[in-house]
N, CA, C, O and CB atoms as a CASP TS submission, in Angstrom:
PFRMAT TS
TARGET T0000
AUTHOR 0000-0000-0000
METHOD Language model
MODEL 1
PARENT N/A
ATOM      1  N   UNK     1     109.627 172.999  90.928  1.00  0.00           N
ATOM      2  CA  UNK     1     108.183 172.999  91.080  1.00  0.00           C
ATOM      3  C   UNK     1     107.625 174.225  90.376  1.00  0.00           C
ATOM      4  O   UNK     1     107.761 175.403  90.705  1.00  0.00           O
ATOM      5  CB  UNK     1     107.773 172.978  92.577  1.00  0.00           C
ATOM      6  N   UNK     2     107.040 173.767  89.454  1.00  0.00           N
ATOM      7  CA  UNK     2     105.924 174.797  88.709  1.00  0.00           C
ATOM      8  C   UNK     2     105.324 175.653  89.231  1.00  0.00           C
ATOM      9  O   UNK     2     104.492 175.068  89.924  1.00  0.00           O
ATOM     10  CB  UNK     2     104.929 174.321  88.201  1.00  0.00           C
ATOM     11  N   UNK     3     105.140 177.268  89.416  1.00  0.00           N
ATOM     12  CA  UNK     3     103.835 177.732  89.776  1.00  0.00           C
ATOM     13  C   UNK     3     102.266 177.513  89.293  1.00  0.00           C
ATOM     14  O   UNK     3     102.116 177.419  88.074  1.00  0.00           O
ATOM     15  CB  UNK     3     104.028 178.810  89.651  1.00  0.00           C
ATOM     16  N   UNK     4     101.283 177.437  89.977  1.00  0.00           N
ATOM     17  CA  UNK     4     100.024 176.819  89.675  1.00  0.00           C
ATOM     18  C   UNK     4      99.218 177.887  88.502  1.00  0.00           C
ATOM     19  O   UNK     4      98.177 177.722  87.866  1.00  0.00           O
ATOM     20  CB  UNK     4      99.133 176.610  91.210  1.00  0.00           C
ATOM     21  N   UNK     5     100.159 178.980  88.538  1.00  0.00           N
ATOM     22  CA  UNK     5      99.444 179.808  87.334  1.00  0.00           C
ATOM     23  C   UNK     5     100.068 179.769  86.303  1.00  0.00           C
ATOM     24  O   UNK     5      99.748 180.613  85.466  1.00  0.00           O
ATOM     25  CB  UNK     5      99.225 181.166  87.492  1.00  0.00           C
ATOM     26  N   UNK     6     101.145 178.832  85.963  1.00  0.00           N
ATOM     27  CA  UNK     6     101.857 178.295  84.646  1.00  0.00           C
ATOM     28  C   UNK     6     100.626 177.380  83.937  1.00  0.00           C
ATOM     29  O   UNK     6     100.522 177.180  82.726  1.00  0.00           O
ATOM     30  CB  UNK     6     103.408 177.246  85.046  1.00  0.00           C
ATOM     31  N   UNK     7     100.018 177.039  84.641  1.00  0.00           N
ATOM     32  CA  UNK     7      99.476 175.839  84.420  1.00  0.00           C
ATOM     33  C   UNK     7      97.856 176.119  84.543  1.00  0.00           C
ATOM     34  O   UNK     7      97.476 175.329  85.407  1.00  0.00           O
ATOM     35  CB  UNK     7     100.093 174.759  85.450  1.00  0.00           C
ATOM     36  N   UNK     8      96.678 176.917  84.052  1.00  0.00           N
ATOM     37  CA  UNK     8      95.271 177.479  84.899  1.00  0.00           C
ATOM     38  C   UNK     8      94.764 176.583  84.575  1.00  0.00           C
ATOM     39  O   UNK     8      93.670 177.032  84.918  1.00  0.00           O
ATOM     40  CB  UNK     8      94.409 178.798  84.653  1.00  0.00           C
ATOM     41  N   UNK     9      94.358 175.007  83.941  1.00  0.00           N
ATOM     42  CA  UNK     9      93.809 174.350  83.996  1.00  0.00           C
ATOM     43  C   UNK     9      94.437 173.061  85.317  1.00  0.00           C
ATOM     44  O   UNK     9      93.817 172.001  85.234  1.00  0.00           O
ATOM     45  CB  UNK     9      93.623 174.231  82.660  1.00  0.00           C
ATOM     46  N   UNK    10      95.040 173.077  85.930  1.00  0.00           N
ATOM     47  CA  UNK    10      95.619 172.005  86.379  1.00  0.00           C
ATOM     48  C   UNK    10      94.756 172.489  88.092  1.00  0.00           C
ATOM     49  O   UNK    10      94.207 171.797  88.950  1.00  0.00           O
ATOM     50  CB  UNK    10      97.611 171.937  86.083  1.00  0.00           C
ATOM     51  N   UNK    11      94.899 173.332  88.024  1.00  0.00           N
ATOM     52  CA  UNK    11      94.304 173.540  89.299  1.00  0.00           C
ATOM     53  C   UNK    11      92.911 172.994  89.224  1.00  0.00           C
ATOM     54  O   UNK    11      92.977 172.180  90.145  1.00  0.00           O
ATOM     55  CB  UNK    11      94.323 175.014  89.707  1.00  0.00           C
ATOM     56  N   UNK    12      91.805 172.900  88.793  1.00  0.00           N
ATOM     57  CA  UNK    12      90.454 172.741  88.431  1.00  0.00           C
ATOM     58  C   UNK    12      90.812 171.035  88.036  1.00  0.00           C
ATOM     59  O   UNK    12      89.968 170.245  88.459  1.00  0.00           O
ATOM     60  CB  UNK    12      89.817 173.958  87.063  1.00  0.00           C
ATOM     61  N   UNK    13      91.613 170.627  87.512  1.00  0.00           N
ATOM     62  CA  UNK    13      91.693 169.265  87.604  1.00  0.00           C
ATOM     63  C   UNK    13      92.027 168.800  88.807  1.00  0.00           C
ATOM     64  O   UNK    13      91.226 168.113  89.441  1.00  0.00           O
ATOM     65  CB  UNK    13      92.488 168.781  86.761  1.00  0.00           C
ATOM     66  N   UNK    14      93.596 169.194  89.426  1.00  0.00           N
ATOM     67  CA  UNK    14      93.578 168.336  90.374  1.00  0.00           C
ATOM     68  C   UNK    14      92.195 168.461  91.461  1.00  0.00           C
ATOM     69  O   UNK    14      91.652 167.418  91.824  1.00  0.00           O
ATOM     70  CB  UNK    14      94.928 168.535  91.017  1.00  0.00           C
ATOM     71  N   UNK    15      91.711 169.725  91.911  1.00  0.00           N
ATOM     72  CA  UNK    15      90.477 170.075  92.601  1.00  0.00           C
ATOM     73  C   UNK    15      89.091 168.875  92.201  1.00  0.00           C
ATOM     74  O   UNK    15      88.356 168.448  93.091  1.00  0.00           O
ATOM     75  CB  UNK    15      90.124 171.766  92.063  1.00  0.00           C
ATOM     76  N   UNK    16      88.943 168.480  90.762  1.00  0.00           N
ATOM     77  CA  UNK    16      88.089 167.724  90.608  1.00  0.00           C
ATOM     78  C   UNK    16      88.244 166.193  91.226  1.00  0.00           C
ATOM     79  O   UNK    16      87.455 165.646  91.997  1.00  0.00           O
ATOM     80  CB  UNK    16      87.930 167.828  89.356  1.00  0.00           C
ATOM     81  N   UNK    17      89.417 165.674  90.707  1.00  0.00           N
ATOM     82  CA  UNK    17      90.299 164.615  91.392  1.00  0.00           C
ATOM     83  C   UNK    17      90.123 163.878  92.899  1.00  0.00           C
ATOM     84  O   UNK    17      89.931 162.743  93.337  1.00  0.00           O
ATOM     85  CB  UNK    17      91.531 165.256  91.454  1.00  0.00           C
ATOM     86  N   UNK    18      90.339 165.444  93.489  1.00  0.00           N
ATOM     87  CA  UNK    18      90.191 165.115  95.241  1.00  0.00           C
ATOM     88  C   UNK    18      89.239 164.868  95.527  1.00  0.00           C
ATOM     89  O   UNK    18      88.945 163.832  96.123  1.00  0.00           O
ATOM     90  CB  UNK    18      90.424 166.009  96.243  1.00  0.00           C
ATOM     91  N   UNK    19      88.236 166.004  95.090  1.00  0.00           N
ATOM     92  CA  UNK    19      86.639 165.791  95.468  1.00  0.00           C
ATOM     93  C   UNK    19      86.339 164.093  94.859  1.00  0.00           C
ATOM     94  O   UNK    19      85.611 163.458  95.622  1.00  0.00           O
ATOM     95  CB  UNK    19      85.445 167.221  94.469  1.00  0.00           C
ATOM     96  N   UNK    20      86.681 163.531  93.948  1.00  0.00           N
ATOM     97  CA  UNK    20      86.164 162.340  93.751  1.00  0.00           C
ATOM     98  C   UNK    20      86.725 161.409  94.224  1.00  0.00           C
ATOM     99  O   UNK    20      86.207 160.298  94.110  1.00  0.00           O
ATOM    100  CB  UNK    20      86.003 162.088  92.714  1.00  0.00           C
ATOM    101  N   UNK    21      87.950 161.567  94.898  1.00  0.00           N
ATOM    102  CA  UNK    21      88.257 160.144  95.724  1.00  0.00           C
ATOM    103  C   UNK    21      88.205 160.503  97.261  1.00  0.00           C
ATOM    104  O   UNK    21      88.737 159.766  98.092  1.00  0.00           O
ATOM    105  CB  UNK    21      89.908 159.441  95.341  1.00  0.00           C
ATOM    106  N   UNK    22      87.424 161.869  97.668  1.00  0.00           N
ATOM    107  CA  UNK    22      86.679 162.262  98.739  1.00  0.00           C
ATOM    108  C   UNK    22      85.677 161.513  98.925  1.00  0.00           C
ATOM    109  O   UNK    22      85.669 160.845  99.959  1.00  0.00           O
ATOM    110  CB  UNK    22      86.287 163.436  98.692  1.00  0.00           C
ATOM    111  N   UNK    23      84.504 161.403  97.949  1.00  0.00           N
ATOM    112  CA  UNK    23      83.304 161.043  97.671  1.00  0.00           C
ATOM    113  C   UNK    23      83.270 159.858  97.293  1.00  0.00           C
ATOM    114  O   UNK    23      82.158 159.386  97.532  1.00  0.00           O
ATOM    115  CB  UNK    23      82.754 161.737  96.897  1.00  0.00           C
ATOM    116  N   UNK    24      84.054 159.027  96.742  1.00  0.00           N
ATOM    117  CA  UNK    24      84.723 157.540  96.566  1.00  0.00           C
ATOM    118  C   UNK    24      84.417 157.257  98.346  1.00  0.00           C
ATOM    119  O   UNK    24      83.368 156.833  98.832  1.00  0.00           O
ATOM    120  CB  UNK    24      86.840 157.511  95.878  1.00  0.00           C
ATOM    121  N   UNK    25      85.532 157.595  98.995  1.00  0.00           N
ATOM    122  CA  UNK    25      85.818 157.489 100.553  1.00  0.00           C
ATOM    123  C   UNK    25      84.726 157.672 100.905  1.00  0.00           C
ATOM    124  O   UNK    25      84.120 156.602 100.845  1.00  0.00           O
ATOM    125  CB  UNK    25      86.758 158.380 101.285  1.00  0.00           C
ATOM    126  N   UNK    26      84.081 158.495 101.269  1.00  0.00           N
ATOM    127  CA  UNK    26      82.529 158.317 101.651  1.00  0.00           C
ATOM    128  C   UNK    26      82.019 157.247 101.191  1.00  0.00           C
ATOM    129  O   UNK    26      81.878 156.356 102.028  1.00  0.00           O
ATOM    130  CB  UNK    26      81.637 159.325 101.202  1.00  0.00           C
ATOM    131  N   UNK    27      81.651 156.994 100.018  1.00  0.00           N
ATOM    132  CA  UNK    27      80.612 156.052  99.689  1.00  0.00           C
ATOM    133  C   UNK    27      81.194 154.703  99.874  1.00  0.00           C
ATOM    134  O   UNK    27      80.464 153.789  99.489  1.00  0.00           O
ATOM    135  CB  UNK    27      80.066 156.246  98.266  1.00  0.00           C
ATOM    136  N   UNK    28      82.439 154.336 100.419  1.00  0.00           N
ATOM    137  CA  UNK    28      83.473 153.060 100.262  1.00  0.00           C
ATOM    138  C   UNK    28      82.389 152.619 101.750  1.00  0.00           C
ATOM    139  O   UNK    28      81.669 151.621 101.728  1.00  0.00           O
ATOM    140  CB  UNK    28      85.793 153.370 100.440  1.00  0.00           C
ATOM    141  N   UNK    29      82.490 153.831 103.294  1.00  0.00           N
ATOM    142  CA  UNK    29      82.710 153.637 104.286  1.00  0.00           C
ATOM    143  C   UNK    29      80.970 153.813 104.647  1.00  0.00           C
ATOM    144  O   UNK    29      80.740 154.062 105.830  1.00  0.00           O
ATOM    145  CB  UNK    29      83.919 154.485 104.828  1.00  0.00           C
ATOM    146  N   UNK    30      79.836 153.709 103.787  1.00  0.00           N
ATOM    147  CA  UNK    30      78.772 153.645 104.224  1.00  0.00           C
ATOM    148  C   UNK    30      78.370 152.399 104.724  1.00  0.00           C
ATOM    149  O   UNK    30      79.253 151.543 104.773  1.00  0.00           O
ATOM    150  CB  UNK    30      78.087 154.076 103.445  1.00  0.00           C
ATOM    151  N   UNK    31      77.076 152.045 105.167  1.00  0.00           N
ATOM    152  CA  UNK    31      76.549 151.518 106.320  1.00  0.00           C
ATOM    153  C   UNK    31      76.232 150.150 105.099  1.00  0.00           C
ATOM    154  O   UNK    31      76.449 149.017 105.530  1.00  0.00           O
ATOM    155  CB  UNK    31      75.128 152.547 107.313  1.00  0.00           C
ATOM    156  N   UNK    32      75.867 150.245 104.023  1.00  0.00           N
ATOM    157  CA  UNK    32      75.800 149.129 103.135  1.00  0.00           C
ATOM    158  C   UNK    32      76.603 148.456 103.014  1.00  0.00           C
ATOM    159  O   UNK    32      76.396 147.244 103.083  1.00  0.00           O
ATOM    160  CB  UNK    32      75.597 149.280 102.148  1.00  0.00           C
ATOM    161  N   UNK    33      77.866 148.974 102.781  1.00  0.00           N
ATOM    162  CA  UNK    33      79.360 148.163 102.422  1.00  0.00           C
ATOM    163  C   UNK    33      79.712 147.551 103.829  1.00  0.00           C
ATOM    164  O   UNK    33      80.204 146.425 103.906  1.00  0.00           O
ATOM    165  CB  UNK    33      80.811 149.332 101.825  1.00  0.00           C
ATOM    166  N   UNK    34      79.399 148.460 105.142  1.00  0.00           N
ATOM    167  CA  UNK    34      80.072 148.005 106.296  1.00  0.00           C
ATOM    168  C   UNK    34      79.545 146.736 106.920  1.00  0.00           C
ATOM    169  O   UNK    34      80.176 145.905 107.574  1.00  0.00           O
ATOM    170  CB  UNK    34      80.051 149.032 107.252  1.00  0.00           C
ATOM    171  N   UNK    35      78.117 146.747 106.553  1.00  0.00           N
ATOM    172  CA  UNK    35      77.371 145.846 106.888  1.00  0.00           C
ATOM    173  C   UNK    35      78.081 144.640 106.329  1.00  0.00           C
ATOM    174  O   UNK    35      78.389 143.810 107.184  1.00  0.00           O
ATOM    175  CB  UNK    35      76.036 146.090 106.483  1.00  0.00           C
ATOM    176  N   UNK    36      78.373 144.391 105.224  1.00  0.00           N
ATOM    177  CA  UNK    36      78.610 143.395 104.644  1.00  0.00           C
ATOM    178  C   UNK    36      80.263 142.897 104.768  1.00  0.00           C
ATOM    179  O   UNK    36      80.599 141.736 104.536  1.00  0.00           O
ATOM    180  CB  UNK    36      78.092 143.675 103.357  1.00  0.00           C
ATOM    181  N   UNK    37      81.099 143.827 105.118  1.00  0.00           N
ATOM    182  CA  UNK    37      82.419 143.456 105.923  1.00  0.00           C
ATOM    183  C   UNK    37      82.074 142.563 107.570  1.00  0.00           C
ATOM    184  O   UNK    37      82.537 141.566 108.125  1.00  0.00           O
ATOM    185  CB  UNK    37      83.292 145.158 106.253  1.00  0.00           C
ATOM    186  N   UNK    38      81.100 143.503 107.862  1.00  0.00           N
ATOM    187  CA  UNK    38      80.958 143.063 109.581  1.00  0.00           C
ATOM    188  C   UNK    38      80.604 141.806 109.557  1.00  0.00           C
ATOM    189  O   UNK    38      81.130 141.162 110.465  1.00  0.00           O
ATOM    190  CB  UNK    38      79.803 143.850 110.559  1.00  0.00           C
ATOM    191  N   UNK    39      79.626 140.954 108.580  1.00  0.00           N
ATOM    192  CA  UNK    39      79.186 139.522 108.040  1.00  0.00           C
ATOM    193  C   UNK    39      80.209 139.231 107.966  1.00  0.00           C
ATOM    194  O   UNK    39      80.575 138.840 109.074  1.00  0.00           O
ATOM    195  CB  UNK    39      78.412 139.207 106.846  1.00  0.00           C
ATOM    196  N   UNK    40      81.060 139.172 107.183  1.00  0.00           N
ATOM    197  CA  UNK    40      82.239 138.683 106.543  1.00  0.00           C
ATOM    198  C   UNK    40      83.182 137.236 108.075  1.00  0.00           C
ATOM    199  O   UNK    40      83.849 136.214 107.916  1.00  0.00           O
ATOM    200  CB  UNK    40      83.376 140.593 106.077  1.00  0.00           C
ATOM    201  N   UNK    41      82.780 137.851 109.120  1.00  0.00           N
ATOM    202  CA  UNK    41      84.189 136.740 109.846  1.00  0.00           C
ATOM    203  C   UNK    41      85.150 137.505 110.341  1.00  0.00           C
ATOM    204  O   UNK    41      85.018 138.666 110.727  1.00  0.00           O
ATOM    205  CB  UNK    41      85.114 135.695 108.742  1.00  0.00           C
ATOM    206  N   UNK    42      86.375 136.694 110.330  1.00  0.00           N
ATOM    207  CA  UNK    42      87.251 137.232 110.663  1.00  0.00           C
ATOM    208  C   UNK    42      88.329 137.257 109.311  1.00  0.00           C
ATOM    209  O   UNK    42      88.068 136.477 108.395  1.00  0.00           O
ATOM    210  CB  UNK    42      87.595 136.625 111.909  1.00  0.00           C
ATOM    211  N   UNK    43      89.326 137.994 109.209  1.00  0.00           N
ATOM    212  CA  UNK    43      90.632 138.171 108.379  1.00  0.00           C
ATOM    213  C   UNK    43      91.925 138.214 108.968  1.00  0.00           C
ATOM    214  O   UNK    43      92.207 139.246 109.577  1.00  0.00           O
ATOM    215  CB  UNK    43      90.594 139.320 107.689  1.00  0.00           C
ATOM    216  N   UNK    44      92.684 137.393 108.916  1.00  0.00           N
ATOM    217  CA  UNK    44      94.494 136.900 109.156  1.00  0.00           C
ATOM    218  C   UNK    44      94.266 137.237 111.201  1.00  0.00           C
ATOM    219  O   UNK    44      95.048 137.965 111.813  1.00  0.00           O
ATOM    220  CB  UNK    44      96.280 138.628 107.897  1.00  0.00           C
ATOM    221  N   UNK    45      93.296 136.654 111.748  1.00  0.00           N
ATOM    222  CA  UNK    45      92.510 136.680 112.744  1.00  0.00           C
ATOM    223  C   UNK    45      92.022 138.553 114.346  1.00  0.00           C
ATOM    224  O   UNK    45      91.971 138.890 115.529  1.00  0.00           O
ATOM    225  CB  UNK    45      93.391 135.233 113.293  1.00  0.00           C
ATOM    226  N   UNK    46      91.831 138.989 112.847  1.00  0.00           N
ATOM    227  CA  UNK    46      91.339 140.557 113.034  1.00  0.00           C
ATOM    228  C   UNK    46      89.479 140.617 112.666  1.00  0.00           C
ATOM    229  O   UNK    46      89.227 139.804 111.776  1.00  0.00           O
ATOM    230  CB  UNK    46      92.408 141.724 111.657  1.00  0.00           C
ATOM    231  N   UNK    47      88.300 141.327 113.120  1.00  0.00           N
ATOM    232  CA  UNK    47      87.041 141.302 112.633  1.00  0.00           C
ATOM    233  C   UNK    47      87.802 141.907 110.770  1.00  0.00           C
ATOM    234  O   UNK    47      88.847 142.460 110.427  1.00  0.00           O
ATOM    235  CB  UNK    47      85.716 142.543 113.797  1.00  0.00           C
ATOM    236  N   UNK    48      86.788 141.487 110.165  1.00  0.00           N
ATOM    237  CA  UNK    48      86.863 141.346 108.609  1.00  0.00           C
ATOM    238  C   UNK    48      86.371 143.412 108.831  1.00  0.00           C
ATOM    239  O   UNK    48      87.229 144.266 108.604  1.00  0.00           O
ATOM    240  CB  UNK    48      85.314 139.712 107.555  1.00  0.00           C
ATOM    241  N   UNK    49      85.276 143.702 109.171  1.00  0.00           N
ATOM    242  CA  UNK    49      85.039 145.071 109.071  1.00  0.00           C
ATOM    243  C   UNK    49      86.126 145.884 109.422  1.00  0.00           C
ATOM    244  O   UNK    49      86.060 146.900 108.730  1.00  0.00           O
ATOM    245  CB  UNK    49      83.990 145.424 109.804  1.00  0.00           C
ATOM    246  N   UNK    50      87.615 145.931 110.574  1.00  0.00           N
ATOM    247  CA  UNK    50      88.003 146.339 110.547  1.00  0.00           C
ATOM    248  C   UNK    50      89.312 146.184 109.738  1.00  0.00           C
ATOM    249  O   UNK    50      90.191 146.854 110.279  1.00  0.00           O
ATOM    250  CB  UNK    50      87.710 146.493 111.315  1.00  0.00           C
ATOM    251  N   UNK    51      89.753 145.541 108.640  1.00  0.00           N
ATOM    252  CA  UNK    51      90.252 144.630 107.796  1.00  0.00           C
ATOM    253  C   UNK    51      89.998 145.943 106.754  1.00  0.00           C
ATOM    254  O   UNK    51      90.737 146.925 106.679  1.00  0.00           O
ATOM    255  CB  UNK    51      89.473 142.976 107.633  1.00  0.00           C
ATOM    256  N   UNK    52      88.707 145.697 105.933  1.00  0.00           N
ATOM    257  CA  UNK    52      87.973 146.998 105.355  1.00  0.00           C
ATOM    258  C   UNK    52      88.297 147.665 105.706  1.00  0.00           C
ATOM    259  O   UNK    52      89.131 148.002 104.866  1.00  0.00           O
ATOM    260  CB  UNK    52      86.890 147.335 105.367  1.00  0.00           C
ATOM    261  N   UNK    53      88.387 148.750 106.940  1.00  0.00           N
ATOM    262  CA  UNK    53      88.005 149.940 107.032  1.00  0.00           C
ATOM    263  C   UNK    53      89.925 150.532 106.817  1.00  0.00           C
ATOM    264  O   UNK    53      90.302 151.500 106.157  1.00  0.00           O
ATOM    265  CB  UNK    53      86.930 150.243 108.664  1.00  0.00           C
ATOM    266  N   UNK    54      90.587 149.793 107.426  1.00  0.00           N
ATOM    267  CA  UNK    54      91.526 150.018 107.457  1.00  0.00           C
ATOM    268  C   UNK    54      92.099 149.947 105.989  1.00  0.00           C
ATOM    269  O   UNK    54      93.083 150.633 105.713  1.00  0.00           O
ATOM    270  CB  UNK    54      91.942 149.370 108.381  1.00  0.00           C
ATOM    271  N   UNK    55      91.459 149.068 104.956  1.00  0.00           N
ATOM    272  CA  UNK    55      92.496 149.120 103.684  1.00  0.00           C
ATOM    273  C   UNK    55      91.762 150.439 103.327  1.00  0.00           C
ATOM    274  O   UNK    55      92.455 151.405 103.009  1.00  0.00           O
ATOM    275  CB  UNK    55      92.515 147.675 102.336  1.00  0.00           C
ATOM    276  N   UNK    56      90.551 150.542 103.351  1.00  0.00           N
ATOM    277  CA  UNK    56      89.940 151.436 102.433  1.00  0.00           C
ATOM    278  C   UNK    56      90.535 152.939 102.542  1.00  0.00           C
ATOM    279  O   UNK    56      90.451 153.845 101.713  1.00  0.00           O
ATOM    280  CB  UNK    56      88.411 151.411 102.698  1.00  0.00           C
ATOM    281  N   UNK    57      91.446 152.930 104.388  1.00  0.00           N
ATOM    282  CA  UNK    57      91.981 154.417 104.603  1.00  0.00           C
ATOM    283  C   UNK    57      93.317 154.491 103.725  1.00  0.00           C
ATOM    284  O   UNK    57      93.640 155.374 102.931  1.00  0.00           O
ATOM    285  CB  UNK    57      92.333 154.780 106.335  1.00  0.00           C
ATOM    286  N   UNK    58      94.072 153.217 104.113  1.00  0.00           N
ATOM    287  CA  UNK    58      94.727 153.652 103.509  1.00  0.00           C
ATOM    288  C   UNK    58      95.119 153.359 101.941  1.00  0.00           C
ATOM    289  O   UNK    58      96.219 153.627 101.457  1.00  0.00           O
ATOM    290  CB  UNK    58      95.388 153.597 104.226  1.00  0.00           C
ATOM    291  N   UNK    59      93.886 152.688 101.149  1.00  0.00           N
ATOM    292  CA  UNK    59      93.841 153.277  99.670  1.00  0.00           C
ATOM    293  C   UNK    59      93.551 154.696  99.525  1.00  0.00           C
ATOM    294  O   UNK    59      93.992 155.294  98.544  1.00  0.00           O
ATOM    295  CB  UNK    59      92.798 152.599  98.845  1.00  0.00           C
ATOM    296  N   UNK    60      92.775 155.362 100.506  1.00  0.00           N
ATOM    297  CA  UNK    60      92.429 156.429  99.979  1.00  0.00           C
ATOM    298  C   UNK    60      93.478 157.443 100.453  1.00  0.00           C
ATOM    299  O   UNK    60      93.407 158.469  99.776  1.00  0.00           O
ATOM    300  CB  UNK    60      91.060 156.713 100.280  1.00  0.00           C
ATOM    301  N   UNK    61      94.411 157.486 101.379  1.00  0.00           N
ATOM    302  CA  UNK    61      96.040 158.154 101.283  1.00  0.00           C
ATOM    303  C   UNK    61      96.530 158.014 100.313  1.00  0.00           C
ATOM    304  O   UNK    61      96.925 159.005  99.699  1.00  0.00           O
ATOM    305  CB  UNK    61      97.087 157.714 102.077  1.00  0.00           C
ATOM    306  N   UNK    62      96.704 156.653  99.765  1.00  0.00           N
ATOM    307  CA  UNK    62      97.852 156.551  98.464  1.00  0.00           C
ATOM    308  C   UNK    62      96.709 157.142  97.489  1.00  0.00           C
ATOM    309  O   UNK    62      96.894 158.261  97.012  1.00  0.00           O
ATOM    310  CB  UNK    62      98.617 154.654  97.925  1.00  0.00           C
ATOM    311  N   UNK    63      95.932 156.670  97.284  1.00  0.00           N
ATOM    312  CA  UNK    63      95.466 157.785  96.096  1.00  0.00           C
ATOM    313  C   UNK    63      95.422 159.009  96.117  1.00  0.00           C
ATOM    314  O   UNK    63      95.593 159.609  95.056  1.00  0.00           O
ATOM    315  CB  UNK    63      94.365 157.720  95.713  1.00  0.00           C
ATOM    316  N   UNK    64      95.217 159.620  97.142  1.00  0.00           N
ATOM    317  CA  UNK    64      95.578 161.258  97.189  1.00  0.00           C
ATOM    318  C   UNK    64      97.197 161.721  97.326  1.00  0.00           C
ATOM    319  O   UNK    64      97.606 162.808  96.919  1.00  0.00           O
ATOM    320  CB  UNK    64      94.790 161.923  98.589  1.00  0.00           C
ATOM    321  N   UNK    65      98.034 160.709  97.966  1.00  0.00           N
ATOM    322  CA  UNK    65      99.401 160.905  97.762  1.00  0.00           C
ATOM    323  C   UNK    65      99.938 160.622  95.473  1.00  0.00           C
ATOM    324  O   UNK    65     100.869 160.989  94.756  1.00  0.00           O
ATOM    325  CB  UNK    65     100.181 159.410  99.170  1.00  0.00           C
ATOM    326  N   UNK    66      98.990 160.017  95.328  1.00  0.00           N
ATOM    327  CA  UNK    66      99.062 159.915  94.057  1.00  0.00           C
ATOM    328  C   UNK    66      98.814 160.943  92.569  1.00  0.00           C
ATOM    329  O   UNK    66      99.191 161.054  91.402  1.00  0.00           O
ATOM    330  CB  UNK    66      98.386 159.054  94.110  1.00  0.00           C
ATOM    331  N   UNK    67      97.771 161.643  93.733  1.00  0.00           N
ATOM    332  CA  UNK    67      97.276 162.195  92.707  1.00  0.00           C
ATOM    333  C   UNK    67      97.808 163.387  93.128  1.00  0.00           C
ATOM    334  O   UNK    67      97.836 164.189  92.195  1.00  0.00           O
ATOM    335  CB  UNK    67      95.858 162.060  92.412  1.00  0.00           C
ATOM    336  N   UNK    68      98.368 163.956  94.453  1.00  0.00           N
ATOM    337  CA  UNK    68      99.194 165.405  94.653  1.00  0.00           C
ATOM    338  C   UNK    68     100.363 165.019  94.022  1.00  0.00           C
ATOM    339  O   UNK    68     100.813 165.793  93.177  1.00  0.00           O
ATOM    340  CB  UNK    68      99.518 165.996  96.280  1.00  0.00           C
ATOM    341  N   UNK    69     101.081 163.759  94.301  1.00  0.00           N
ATOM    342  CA  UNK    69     102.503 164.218  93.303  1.00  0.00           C
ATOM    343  C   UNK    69     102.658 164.247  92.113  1.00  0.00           C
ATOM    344  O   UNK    69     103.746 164.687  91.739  1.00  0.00           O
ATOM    345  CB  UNK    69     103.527 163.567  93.396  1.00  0.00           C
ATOM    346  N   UNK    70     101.533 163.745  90.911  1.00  0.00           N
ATOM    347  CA  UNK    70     101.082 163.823  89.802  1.00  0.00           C
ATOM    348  C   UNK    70     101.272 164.874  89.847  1.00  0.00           C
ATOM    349  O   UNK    70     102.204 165.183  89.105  1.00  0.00           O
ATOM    350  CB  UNK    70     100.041 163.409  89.433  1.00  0.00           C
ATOM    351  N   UNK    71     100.788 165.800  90.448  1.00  0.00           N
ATOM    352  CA  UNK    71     100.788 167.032  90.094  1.00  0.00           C
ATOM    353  C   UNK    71     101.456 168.580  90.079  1.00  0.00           C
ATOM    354  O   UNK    71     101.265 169.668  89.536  1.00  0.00           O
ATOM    355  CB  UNK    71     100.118 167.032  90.381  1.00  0.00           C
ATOM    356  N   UNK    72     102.283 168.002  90.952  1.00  0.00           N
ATOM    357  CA  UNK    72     103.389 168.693  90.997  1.00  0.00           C
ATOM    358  C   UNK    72     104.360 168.685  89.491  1.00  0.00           C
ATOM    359  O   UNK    72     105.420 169.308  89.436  1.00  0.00           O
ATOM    360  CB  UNK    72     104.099 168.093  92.232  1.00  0.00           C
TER
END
């Protein structure tokens, strides 16, 4: 494993990275999108909103598990 000062741009990237699939995650889990899961029914016989909420967490783990081991 690299030290992070081998590297002075990588830090400011991965930092940009997070913040945007932070802010992705936010805007996935607002009241617009939820609304329109909660319509939705049911899924593999679960409410459809919690169907959503649950993929959307854990896309947004694997993408941050994605984007920390990138970077290493």
């Amino acid at each position: 494993m690299k030290n992070d000062r081998d590297r002075p741009g990588e830090d400011n990237r991965l930092s940009s990275r997070l913040t945007f699939v932070a802010m992705l995650a936010a805007a996935l889990i607002l009241p617009p999108l939820l609304t329109a899961a909660s319509r939705a029914g049911e899924l593999l016989g679960l409410p459809a909103v919690w169907v959503y909420l649950f993929a959307t967490w854990a896309a947004v783990i694997a993408a941050v598990g994605v984007i920390v081991h990138r970077s290493e």
